[in-house]
C-alpha positions as CSV (number, residue, x, y, z in Angstrom):
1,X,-42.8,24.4,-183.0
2,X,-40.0,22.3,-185.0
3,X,-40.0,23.8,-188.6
4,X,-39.6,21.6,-191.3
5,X,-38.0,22.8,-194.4
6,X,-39.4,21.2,-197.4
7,X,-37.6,20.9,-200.6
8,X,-41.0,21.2,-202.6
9,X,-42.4,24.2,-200.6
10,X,-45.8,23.7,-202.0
11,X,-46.2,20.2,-200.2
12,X,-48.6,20.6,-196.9
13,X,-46.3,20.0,-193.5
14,X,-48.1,17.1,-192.1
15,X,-46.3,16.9,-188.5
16,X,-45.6,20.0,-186.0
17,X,-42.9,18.4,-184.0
18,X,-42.2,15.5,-185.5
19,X,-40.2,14.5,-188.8
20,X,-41.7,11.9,-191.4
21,X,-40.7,11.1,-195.2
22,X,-41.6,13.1,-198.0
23,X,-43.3,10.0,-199.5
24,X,-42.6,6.0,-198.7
25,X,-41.6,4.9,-195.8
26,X,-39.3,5.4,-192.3
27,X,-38.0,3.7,-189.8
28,X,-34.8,3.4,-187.5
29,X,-32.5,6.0,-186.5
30,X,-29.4,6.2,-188.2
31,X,-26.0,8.2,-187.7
32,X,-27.2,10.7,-185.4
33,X,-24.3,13.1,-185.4
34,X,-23.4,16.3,-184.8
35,X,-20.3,17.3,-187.6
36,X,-19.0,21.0,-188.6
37,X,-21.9,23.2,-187.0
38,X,-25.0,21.0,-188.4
39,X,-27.0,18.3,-186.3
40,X,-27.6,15.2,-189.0
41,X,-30.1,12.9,-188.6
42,X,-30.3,10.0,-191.4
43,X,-32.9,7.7,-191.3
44,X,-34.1,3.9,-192.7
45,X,-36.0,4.9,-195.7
46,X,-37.8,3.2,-198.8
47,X,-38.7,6.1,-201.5
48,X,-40.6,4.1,-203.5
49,X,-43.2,1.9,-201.9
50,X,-44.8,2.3,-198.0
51,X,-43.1,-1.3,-196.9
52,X,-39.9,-3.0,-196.4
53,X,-39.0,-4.0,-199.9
54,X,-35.9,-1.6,-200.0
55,X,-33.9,0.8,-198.0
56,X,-31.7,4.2,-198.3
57,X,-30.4,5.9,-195.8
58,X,-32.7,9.7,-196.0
59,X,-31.3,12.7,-194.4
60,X,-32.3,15.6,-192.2
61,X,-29.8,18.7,-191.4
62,X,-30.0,21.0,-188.6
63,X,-29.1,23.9,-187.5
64,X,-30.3,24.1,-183.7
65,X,-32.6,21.2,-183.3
66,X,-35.8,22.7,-183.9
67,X,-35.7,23.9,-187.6
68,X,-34.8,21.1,-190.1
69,X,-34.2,20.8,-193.6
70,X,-35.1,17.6,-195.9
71,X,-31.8,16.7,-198.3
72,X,-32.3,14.1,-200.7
73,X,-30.8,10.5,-199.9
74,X,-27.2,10.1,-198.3
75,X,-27.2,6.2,-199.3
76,X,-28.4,4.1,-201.8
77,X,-28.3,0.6,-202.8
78,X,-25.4,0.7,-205.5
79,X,-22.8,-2.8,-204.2
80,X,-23.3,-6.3,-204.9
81,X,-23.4,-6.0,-200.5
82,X,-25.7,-3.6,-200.3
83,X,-28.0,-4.3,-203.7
84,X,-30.6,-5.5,-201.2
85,X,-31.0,-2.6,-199.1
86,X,-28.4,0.0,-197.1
87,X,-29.5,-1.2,-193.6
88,X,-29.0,0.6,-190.2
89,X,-25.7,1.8,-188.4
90,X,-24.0,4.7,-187.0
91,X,-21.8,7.9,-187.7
92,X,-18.3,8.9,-186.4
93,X,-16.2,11.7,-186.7
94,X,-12.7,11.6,-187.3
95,X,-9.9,13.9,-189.0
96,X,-12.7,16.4,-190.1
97,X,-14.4,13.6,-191.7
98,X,-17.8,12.1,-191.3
99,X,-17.6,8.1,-191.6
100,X,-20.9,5.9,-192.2
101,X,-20.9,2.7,-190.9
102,X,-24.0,0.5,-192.0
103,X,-25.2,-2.8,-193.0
104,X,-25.6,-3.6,-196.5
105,X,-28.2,-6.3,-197.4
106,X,-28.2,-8.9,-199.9
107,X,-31.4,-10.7,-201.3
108,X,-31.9,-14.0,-203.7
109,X,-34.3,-13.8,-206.8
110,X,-37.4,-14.2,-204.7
111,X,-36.4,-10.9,-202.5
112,X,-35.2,-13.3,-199.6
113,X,-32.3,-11.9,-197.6
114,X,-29.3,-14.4,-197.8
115,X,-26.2,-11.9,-196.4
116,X,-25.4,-9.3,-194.4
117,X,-22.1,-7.0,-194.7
118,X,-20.6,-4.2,-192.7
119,X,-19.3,-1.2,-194.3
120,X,-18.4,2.0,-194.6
121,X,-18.8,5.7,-196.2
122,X,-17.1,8.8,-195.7
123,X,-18.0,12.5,-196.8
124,X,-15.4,15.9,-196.2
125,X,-19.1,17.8,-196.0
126,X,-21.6,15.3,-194.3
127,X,-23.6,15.6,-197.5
128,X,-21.8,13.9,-200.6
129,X,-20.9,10.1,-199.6
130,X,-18.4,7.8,-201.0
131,X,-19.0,4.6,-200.3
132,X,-15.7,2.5,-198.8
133,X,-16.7,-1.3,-198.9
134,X,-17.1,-4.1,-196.9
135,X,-14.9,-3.4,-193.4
136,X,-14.7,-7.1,-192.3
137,X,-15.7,-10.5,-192.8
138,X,-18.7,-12.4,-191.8
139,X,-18.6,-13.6,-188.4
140,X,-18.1,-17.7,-187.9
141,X,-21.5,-18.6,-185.9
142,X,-23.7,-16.3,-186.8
143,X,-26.9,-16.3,-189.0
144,X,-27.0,-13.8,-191.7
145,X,-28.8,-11.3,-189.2
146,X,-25.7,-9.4,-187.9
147,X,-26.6,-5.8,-188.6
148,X,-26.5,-2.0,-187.1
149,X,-23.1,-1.2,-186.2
150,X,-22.1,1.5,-183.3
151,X,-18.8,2.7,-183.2
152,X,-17.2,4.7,-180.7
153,X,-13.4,5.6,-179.2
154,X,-12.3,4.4,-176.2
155,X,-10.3,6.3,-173.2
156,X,-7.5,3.8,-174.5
157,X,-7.4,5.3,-177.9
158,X,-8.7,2.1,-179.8
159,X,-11.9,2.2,-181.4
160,X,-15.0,-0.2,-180.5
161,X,-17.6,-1.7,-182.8
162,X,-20.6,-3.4,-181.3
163,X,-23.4,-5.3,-183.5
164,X,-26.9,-6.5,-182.7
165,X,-26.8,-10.9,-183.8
166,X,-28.7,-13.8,-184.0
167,X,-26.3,-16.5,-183.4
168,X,-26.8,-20.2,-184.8
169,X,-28.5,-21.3,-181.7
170,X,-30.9,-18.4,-181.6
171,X,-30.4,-16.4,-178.9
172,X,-29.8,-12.7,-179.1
173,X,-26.5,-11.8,-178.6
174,X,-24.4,-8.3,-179.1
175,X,-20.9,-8.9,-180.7
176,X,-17.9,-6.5,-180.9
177,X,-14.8,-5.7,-182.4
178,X,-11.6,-3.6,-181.3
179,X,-9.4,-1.7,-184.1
180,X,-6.5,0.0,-183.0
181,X,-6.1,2.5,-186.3
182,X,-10.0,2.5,-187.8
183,X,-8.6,0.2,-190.3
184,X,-8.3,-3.3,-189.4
185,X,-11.2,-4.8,-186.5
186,X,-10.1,-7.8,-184.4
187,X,-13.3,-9.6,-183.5
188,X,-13.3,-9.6,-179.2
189,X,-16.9,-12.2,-179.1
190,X,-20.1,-11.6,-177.2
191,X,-20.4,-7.9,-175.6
192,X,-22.3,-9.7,-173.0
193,X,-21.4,-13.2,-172.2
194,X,-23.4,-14.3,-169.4
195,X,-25.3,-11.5,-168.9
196,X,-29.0,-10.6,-169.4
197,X,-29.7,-14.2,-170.3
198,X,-33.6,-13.5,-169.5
199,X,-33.8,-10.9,-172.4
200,X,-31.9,-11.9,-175.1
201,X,-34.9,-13.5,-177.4
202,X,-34.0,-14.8,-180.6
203,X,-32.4,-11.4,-181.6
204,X,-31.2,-8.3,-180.6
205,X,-31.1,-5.2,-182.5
206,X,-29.7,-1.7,-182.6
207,X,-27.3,-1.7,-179.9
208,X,-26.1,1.5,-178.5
209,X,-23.5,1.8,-176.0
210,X,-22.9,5.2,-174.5
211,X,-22.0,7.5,-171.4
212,X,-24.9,9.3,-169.4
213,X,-23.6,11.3,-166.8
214,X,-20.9,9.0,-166.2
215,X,-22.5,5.5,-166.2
216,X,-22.0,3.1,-169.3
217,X,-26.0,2.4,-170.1
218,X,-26.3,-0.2,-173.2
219,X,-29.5,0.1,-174.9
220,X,-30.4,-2.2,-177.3
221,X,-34.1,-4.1,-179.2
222,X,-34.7,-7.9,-178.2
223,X,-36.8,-9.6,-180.8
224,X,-38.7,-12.9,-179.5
225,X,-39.7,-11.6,-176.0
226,X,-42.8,-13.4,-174.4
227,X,-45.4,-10.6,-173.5
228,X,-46.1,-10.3,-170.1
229,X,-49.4,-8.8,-169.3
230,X,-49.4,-9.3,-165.5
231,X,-46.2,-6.4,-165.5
232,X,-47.3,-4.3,-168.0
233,X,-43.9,-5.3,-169.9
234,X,-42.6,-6.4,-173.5
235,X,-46.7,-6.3,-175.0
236,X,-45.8,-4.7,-178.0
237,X,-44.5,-6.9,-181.4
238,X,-40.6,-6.4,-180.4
239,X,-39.6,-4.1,-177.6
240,X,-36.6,-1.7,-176.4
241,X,-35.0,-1.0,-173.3
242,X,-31.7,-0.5,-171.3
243,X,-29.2,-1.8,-168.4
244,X,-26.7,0.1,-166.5
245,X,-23.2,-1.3,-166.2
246,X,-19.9,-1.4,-166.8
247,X,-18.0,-1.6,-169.8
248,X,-14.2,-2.6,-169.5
249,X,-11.8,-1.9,-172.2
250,X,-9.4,-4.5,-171.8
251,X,-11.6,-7.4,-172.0
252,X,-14.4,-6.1,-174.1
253,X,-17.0,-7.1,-171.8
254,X,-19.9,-5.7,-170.4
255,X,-21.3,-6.1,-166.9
256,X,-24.9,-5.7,-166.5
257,X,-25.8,-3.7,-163.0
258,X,-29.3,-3.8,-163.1
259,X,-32.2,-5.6,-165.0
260,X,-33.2,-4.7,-168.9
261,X,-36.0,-1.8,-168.1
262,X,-38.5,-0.8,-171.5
263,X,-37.4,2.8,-172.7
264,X,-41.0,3.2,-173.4
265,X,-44.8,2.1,-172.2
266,X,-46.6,2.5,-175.4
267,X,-47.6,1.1,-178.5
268,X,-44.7,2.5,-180.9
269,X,-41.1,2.9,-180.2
270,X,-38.2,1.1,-181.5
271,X,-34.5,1.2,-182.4
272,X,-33.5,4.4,-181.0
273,X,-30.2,5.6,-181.6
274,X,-28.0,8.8,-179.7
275,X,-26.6,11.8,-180.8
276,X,-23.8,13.5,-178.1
277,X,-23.6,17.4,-178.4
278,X,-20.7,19.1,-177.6
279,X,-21.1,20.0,-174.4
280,X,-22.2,16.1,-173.3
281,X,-25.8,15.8,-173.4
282,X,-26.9,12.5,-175.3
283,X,-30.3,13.1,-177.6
284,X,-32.0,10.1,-178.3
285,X,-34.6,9.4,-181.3
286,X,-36.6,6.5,-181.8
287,X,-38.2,4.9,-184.4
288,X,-42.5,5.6,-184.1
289,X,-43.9,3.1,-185.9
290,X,-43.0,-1.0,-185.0
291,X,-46.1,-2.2,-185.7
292,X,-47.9,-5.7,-186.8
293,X,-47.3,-6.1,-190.5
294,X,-51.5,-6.1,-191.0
295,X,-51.5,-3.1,-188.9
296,X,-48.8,-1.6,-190.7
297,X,-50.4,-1.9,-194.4
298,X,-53.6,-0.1,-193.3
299,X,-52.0,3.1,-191.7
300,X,-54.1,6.1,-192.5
301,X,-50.9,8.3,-193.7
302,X,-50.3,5.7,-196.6
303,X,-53.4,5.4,-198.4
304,X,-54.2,9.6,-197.7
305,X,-50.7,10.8,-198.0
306,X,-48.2,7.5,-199.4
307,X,-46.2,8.2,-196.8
308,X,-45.5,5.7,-193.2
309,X,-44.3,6.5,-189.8
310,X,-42.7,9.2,-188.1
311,X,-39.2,9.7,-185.5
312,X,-40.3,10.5,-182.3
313,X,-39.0,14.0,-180.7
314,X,-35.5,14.3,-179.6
315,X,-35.0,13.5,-175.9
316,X,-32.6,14.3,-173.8
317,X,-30.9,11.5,-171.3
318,X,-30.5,11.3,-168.0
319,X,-29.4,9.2,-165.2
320,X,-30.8,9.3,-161.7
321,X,-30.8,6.2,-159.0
322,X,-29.2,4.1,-162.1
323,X,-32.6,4.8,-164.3
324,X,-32.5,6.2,-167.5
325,X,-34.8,9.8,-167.1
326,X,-35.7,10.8,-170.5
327,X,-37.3,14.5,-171.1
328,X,-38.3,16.3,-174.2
329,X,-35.3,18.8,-175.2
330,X,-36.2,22.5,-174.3
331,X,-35.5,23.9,-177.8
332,X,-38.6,22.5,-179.0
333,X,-40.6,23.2,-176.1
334,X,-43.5,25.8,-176.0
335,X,-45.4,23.9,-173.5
336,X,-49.1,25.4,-172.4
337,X,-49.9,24.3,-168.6
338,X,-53.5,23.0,-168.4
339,X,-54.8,23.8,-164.6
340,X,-58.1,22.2,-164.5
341,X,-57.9,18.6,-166.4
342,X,-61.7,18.1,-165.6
343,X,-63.2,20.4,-167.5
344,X,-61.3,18.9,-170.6
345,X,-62.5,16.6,-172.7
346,X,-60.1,16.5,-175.7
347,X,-56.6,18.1,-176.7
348,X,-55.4,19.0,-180.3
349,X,-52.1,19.7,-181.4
350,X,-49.8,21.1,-179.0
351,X,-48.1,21.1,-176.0
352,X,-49.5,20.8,-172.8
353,X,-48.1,20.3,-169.1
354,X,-50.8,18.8,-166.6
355,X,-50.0,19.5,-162.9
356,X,-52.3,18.0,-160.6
357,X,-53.2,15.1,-158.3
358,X,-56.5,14.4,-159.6
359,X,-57.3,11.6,-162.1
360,X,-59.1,12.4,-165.3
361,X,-59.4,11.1,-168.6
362,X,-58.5,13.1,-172.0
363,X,-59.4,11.7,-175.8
364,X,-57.5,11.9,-179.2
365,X,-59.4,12.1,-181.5
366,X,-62.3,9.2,-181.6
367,X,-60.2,5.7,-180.8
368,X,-57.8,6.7,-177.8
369,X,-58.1,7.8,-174.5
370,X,-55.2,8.5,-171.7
371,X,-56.9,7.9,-168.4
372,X,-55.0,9.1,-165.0
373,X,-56.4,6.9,-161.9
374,X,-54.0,7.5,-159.0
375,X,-50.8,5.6,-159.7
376,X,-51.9,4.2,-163.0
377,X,-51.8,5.7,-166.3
378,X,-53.7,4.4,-168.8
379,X,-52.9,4.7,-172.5
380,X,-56.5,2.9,-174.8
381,X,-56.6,2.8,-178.4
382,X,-59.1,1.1,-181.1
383,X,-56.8,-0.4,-183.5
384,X,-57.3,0.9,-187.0
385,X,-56.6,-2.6,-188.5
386,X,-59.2,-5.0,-186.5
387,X,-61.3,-2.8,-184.1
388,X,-59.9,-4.5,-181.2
389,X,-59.5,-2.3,-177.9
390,X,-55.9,-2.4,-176.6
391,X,-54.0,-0.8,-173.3
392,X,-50.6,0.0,-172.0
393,X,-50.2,1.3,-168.5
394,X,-47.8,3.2,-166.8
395,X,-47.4,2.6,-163.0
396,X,-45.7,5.3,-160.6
397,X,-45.9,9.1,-159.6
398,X,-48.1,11.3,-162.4
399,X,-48.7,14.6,-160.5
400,X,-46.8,15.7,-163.3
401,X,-46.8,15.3,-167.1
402,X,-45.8,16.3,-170.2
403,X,-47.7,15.7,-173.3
404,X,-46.8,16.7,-177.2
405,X,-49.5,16.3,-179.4
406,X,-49.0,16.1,-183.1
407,X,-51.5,15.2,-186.2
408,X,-51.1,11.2,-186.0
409,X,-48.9,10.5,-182.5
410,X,-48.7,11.6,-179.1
411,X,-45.9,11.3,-176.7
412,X,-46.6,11.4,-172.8
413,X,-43.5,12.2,-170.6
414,X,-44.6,11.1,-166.9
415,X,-42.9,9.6,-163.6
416,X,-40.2,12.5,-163.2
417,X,-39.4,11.5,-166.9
418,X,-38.8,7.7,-165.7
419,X,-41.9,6.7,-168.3
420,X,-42.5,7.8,-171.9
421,X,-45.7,6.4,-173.4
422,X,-45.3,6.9,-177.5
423,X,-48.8,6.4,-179.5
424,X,-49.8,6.6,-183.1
425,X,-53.4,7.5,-183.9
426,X,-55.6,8.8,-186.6
């Protein structure tokens, strides 16, 4: 069971496995990082109200990935860049410091975005930030919606920063920059010219670019996908998924190997971000919530407990065949193998490992159901907001899966860890 450490230890722990804001609301991923013993997760946060109207960056400290401890806010709106919002990015370590790079938002009277900048923090402790300003200027092209920058170091010593866009002509695009001292960034253009022209919408969000057993995998959100039923793909409001390529240093470029594949099959998951550990393994979290906005206003949490959404569990990344295998991490694993599925009607909290070749049907709660029939899997829920019936479906091999069940969300790991269906529910 993950432990979370409140700092008001008379508040009820609403989540077993999962962490959620101590009031307002979450979202993406940010700065995953592990920095002088302590795993750091920061987060998209608004304090004050259960919506969109603002955002800090909230932190989470670690010691081994299982017991967490809440700290108040790393980041908070306090720039004329930033007065509208400290938006997403990523961490990086470097001299014994821990840098921040995020997007700071500006908005007009009426609460309209107008402007976007990239910039910077730094902190000797990873606790106490000091905020650095504004690290370049505006790309030439580009609509205000540049944001959530991922930095990394290359095997040629320069540093790389790579941003999700929404160029002038609206398709999604990823841009990047080159420093050679962490100072000054030389703009290098698209990331992906020519590539992955199919999947590029009218934006694309949260880009991560990073090493899994050896292959370059960029992950990254399209926004203004066209659902399509037929393939059980893209159904949800925006989506998330990954390529396998090549990135080359000298030209800045990457090559997309295979098609864009979803990272997940079910109704919530979004702009998931990557820790690497010491020893190599990549941990991914994602965001549990992307919702509708109507659906989003009526969630149970924030009228019960003014709080919205939750990350999903870390998982750990693989690469097998040039797919992306994703698997719950074994420190927070105490998993309960259920032998007989059909004498099962319903599960409650836990963790639960279903081995078998039958097909059955299990129910959370009273609105969803997750239905096995042969190759199918078969994730229903009644939506809280309209009543209206809704499926996503997993097709492949489910002899074999993995289940965590929490208060408000499931997570189903299935297909040798090739599928991940992520669900809220109430």
């Amino acid at each position: 069971m993950m432990t979370l450490v409140l700092n008001d230890s008379t508040q009820k722990q609403y989540e077993q496995y999962h962490l959620y804001p101590e009031r307002g609301l979450l979202n993406d991923p940010n700065g995953l990082v592990y920095f002088k013993g302590k795993y750091h997760v920061f987060y998209q946060w608004n304090p004050n109200e259960c919506d969109h109207s603002q955002k800090y960056w909230g932190h989470f400290i670690s010691d081994d990935l299982k017991h967490w401890v809440r700290l108040d806010a790393a980041l908070a709106p306090s720039e004329m860049e930033d007065a509208g919002g400290v938006y997403s990015g990523s961490a990086f370590v470097k001299d014994e410091k821990l840098y921040l790079f995020y997007t700071g938002n500006r908005r007009d009277e009426n609460g309209k975005s107008i402007a976007s900048t990239q910039m910077l923090a730094a902190s000797e402790d990873g606790i106490d930030f000091k905020k650095l300003g504004s690290i370049f200027d505006h790309p030439t092209g580009y609509t205000k919606d540049v944001r959530d920058p991922m930095v990394w170091q290359g095997k040629n010593g320069h540093y790389y920063l790579i941003l999700g866009a929404r160029p002038n002509n609206n398709i999604g695009d990823i841009i990047i920059y080159e420093s050679t001292d962490f100072l000054k960034w030389r703009f290098r253009g698209s990331l992906i010219e020519g590539e992955l022209q199919n999947v590029r919408g009218y934006m694309l969000e949260c880009p991560n670019l990073i090493k899994v057993d050896g292959k370059d995998v960029l992950i990254f959100s399209p926004q203004g996908l066209a659902a399509d039923q037929a393939n059980h793909r893209y159904e949800n409001i925006y989506n998330t998924g990954y390529v396998v390529g090549k990135f080359n240093e000298e030209t800045a470029h990457f090559e997309a190997e295979t098609n864009f594949k979803e990272l997940d099959q079910g109704f919530e998951f979004y702009a998931p971000q990557t820790m690497q550990l010491e020893n190599g393994r990549q941990i991914m979290w994602g965001w549990a919530g992307i919702m509708p906005p109507e659906r989003e206003q009526t969630l149970p949490t924030i009228e019960s407990k003014n709080w919205a959404h939750v990350l999903t569990v870390p998982r750990e990344l693989h690469i097998i065949d040039d797919e992306l295998i994703q698997t719950a991490i074994p420190e927070i694993l105490e998993v309960k193998e259920i032998k007989n599925v059909t004498d099962m009607q319903s599960l409650g909290v836990g963790q639960y490992l279903i081995n078998t070749q039958d097909n059955w049907k299990l129910h959370f709660g009273m609105d969803m159901t997750l239905e096995r029939l042969g190759q199918s899997l078969i994730l229903s829920r009644r939506q809280w907001d309209n009543n209206i019936v809704e499926e996503r479906v997993a097709i492949g091999q489910h002899d074999n899966i993995l289940m965590i069940v929490d208060h408000d969300i499931i997570e189903v790991f299935t297909d040798d860890g090739k599928q991940v269906m992520t669900a809220r529910y109430f």
